[in-house]
N, CA, C and O atoms as a Maestro MAE file, in Angstrom:
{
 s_m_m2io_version
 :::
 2.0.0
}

f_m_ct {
 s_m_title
 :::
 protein
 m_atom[212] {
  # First column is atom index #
  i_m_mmod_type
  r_m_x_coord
  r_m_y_coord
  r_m_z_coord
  i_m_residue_number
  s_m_chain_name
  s_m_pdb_residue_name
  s_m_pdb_atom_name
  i_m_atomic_number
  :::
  1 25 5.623 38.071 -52.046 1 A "UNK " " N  " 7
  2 3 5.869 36.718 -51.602 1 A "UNK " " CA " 6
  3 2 7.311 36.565 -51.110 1 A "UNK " " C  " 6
  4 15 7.622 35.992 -50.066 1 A "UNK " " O  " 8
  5 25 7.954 37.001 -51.765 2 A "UNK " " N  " 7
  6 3 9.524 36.992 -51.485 2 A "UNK " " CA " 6
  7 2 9.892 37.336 -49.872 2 A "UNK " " C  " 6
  8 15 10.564 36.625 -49.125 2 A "UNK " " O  " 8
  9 25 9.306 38.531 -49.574 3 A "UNK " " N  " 7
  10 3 9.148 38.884 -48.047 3 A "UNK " " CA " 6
  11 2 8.363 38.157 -47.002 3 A "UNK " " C  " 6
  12 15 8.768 38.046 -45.845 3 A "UNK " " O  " 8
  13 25 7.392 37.733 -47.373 4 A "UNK " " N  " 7
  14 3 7.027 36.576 -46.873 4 A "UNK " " CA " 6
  15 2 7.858 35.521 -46.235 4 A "UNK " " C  " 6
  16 15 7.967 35.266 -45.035 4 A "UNK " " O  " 8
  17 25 8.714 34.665 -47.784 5 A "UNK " " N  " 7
  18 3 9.254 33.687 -47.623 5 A "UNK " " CA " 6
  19 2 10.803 34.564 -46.115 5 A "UNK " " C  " 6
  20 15 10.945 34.246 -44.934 5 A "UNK " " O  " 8
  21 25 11.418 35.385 -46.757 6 A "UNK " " N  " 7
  22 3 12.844 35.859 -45.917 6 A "UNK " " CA " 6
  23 2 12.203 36.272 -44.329 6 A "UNK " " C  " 6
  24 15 12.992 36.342 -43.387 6 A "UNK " " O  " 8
  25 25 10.527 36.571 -44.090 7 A "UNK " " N  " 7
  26 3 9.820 36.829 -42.884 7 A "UNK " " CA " 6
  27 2 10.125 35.111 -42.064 7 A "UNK " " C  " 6
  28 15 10.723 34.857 -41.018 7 A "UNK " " O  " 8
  29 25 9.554 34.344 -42.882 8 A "UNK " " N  " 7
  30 3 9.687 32.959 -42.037 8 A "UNK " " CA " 6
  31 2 10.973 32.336 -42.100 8 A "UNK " " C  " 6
  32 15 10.969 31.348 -41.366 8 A "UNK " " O  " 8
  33 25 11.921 32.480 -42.593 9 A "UNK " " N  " 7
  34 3 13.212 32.046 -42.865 9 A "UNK " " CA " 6
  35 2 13.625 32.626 -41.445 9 A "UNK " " C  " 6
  36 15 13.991 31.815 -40.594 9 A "UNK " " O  " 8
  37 25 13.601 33.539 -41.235 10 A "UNK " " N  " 7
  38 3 13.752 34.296 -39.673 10 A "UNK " " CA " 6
  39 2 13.351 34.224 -38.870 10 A "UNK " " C  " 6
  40 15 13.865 34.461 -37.776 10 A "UNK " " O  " 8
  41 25 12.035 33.789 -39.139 11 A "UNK " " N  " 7
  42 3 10.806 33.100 -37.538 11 A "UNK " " CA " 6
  43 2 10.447 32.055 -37.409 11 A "UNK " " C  " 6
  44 15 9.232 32.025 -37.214 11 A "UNK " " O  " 8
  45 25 11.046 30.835 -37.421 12 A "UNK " " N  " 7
  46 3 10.677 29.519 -37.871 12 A "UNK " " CA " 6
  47 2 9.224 29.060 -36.965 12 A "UNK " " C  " 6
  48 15 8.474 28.118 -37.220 12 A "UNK " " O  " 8
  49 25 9.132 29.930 -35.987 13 A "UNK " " N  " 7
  50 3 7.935 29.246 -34.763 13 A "UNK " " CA " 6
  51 2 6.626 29.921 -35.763 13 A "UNK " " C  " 6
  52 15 5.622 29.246 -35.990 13 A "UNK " " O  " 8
  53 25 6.787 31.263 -36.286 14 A "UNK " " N  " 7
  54 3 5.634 31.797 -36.819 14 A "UNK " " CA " 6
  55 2 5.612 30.814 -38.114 14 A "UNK " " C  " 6
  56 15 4.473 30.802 -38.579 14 A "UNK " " O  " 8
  57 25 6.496 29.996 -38.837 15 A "UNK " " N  " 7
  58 3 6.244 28.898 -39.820 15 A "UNK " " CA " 6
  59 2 5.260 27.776 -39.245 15 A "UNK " " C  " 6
  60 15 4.147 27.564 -39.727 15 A "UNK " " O  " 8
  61 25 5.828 27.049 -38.102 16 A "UNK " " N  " 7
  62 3 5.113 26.126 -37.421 16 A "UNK " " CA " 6
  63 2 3.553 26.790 -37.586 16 A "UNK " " C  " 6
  64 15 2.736 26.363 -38.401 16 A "UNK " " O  " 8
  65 25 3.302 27.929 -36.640 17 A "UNK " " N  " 7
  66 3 2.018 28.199 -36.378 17 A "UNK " " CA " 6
  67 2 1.262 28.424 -38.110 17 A "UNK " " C  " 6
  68 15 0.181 27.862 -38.287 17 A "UNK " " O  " 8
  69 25 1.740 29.060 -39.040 18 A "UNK " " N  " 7
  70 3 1.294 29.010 -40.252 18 A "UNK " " CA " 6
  71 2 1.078 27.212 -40.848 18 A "UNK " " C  " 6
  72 15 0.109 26.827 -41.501 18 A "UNK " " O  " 8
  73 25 2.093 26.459 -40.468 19 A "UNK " " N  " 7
  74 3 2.099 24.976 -41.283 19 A "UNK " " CA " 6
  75 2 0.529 24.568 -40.500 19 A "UNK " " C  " 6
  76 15 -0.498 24.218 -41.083 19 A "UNK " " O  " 8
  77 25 0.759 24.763 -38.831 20 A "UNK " " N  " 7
  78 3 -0.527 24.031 -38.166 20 A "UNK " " CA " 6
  79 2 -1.528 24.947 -37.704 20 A "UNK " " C  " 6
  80 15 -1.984 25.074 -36.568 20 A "UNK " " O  " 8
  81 25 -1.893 25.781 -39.130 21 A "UNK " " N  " 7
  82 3 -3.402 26.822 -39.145 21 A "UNK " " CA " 6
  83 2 -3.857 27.404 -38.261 21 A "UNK " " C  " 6
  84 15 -5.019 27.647 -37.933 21 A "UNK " " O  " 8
  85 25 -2.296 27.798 -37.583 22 A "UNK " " N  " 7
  86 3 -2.906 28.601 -36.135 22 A "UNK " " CA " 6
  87 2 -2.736 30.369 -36.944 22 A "UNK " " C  " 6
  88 15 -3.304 31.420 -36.644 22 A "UNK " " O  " 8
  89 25 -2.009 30.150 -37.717 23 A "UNK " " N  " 7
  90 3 -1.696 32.036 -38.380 23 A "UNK " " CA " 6
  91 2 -1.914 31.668 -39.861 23 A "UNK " " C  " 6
  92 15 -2.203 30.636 -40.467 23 A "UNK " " O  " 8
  93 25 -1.610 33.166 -40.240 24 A "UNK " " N  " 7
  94 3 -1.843 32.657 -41.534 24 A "UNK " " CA " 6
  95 2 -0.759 34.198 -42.261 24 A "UNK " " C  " 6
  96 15 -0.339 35.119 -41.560 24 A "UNK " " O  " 8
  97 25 -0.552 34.068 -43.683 25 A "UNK " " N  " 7
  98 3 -0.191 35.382 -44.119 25 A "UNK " " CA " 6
  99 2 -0.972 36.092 -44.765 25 A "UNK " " C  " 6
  100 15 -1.788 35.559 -45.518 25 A "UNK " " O  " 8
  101 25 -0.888 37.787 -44.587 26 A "UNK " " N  " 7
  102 3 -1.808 38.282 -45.382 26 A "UNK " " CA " 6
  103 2 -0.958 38.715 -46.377 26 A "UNK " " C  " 6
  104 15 0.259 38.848 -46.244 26 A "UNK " " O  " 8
  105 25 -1.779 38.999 -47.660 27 A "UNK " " N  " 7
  106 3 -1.235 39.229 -49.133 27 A "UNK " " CA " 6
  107 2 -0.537 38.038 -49.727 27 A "UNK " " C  " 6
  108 15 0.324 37.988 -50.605 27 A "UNK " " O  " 8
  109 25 -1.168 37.016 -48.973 28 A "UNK " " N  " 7
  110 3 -0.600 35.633 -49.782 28 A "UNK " " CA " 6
  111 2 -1.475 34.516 -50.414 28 A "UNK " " C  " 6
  112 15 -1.916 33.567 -49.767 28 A "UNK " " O  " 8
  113 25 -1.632 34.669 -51.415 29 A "UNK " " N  " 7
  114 3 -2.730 33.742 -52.153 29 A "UNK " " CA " 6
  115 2 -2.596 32.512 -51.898 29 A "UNK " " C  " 6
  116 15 -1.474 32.075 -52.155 29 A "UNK " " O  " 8
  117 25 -3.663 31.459 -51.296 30 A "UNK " " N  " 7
  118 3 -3.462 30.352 -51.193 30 A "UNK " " CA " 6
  119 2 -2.557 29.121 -52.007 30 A "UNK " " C  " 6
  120 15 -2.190 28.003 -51.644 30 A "UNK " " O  " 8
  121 25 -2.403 29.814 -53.156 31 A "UNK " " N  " 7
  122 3 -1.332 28.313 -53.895 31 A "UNK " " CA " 6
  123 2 0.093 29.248 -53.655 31 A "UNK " " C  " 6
  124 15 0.982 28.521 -53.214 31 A "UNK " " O  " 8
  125 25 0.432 30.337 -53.789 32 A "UNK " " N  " 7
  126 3 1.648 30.877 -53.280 32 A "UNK " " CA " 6
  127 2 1.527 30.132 -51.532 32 A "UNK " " C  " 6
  128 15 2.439 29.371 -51.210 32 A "UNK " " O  " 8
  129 25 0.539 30.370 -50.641 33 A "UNK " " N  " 7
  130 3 1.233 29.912 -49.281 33 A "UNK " " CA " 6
  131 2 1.541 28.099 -49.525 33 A "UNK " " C  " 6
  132 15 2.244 27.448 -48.752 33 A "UNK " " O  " 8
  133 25 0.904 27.561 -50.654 34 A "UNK " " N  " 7
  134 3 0.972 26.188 -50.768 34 A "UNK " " CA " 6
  135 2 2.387 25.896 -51.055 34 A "UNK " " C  " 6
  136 15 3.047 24.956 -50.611 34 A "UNK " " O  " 8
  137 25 2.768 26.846 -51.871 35 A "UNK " " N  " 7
  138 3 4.217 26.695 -52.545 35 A "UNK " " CA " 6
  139 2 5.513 27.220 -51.495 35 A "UNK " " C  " 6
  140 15 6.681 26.844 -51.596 35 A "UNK " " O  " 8
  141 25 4.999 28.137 -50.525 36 A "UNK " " N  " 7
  142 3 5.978 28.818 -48.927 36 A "UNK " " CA " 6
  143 2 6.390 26.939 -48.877 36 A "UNK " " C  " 6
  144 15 7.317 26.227 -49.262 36 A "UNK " " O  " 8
  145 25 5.358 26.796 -48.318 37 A "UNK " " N  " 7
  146 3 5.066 25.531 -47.518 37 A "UNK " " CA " 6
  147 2 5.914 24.500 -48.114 37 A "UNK " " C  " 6
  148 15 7.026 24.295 -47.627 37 A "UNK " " O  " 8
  149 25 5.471 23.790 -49.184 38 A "UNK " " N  " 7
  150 3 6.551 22.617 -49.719 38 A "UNK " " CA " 6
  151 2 7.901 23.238 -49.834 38 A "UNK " " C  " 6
  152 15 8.805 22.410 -49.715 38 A "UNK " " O  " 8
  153 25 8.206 24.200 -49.990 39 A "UNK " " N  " 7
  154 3 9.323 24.771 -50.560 39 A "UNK " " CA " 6
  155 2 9.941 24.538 -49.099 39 A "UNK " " C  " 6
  156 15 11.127 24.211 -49.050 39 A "UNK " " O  " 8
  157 25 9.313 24.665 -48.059 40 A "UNK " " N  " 7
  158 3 9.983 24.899 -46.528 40 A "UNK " " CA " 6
  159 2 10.294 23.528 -46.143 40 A "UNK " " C  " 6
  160 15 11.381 23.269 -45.626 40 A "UNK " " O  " 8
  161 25 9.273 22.486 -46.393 41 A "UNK " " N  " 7
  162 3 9.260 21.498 -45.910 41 A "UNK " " CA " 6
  163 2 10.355 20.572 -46.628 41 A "UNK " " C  " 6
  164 15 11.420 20.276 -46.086 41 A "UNK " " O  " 8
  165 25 10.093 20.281 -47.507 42 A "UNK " " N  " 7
  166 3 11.493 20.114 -48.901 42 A "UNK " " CA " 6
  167 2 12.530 20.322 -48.296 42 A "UNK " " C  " 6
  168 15 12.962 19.376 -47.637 42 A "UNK " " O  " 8
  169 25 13.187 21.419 -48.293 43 A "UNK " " N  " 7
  170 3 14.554 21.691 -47.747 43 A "UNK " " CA " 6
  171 2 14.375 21.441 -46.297 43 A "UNK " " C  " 6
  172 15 15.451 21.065 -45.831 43 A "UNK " " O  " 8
  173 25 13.681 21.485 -45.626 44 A "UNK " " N  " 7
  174 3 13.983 21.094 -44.485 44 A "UNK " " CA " 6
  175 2 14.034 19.420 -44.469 44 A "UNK " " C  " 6
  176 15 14.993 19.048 -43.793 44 A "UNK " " O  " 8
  177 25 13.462 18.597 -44.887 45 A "UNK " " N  " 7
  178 3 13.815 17.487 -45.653 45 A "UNK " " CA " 6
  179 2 15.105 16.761 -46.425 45 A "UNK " " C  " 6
  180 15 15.496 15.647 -46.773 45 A "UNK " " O  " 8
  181 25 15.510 18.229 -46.452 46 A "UNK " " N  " 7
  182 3 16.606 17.709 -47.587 46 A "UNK " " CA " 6
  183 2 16.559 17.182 -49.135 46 A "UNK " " C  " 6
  184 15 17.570 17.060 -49.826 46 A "UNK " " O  " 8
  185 25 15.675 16.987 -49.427 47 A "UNK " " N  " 7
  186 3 14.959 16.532 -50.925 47 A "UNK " " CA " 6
  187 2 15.555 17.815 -52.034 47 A "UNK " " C  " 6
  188 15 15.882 17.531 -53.186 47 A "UNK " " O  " 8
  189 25 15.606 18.726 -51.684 48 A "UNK " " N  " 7
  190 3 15.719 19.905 -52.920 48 A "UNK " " CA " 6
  191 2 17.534 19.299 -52.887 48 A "UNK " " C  " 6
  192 15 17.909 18.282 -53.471 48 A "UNK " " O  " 8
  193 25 18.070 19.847 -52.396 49 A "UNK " " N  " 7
  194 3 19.856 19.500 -52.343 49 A "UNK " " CA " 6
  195 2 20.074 18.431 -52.984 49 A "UNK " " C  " 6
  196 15 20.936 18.319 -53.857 49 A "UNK " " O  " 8
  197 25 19.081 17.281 -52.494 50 A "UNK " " N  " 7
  198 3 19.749 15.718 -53.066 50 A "UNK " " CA " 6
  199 2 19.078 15.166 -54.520 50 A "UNK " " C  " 6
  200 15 19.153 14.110 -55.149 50 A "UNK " " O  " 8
  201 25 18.262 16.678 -54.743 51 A "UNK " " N  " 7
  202 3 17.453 16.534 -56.134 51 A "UNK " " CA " 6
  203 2 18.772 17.125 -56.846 51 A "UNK " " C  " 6
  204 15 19.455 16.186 -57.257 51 A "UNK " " O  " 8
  205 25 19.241 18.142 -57.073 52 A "UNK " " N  " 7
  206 3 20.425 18.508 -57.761 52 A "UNK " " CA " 6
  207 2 21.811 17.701 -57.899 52 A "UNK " " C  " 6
  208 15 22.544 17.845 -58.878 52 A "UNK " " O  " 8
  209 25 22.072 16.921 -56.931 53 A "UNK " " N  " 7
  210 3 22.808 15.868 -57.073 53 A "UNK " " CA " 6
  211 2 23.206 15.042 -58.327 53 A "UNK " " C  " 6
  212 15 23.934 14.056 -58.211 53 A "UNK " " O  " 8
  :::
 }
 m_bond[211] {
  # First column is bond index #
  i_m_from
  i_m_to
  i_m_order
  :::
  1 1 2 1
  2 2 3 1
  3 3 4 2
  4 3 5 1
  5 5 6 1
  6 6 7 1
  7 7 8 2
  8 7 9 1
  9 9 10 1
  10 10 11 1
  11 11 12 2
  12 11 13 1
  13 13 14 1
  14 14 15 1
  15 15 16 2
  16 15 17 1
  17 17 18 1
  18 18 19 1
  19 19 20 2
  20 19 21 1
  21 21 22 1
  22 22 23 1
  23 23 24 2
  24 23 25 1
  25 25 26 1
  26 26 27 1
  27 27 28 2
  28 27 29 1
  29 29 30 1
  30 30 31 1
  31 31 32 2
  32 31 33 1
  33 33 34 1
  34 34 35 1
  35 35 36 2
  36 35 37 1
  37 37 38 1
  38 38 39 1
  39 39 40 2
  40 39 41 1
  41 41 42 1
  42 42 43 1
  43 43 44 2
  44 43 45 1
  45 45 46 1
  46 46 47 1
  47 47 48 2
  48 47 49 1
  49 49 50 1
  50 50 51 1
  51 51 52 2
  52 51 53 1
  53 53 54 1
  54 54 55 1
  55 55 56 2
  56 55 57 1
  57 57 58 1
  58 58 59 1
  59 59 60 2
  60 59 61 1
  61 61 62 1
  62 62 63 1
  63 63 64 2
  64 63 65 1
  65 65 66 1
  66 66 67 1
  67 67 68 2
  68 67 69 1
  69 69 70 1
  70 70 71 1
  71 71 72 2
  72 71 73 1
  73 73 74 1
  74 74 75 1
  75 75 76 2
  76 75 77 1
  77 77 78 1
  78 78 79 1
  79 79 80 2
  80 79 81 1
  81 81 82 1
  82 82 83 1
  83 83 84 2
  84 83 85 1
  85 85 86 1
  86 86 87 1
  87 87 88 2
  88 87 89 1
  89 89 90 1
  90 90 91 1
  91 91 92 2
  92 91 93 1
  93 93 94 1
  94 94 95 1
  95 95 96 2
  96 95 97 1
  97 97 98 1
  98 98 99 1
  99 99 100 2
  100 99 101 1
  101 101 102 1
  102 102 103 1
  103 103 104 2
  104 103 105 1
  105 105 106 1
  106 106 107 1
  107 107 108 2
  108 107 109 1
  109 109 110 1
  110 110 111 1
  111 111 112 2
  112 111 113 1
  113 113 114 1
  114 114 115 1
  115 115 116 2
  116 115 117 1
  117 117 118 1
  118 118 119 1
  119 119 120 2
  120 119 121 1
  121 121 122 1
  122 122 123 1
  123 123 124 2
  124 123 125 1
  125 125 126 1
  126 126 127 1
  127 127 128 2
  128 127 129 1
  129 129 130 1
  130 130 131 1
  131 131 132 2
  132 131 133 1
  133 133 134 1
  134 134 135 1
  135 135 136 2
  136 135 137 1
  137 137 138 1
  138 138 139 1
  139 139 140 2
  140 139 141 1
  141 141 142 1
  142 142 143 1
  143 143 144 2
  144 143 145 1
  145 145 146 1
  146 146 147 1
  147 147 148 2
  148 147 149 1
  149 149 150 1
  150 150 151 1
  151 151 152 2
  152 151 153 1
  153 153 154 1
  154 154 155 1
  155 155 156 2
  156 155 157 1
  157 157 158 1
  158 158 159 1
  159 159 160 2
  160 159 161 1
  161 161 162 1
  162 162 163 1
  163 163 164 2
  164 163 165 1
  165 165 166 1
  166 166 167 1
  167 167 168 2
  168 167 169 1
  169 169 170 1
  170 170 171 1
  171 171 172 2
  172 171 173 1
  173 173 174 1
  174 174 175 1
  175 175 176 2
  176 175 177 1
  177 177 178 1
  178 178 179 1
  179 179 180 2
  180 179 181 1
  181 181 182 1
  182 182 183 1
  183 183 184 2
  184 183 185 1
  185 185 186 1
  186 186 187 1
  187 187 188 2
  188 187 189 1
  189 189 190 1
  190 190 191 1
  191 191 192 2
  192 191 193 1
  193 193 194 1
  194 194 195 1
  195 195 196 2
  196 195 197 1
  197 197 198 1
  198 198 199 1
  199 199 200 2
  200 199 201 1
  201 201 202 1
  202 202 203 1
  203 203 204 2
  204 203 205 1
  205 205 206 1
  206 206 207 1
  207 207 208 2
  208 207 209 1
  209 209 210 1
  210 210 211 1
  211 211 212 2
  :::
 }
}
């Protein structure tokens, strides 16, 4: 999963196409890609940073 996550940290367009079910990852169990996902969206949000606050 970890490679996963540092794979899309680097390809943000292959994130898009994963967020809108055009790709998908293999070796990634659906509640791990659930957790890619908020985890991406969150910080891109800003919510994780202003949660530690």
């Amino acid at each position: 999963m970890q490679e996963a996550v540092y794979y899309l940290s680097k390809n943000p367009e292959v994130f898009e196409k994963i967020k809108n079910g055009k790709a998908s990852l293999l070796g990634v169990t659906p509640k791990e890609l659930k957790a890619i996902l908020n985890s991406f969206l969150l910080t891109s949000a800003g919510e994780i940073k202003d949660y530690w606050r």
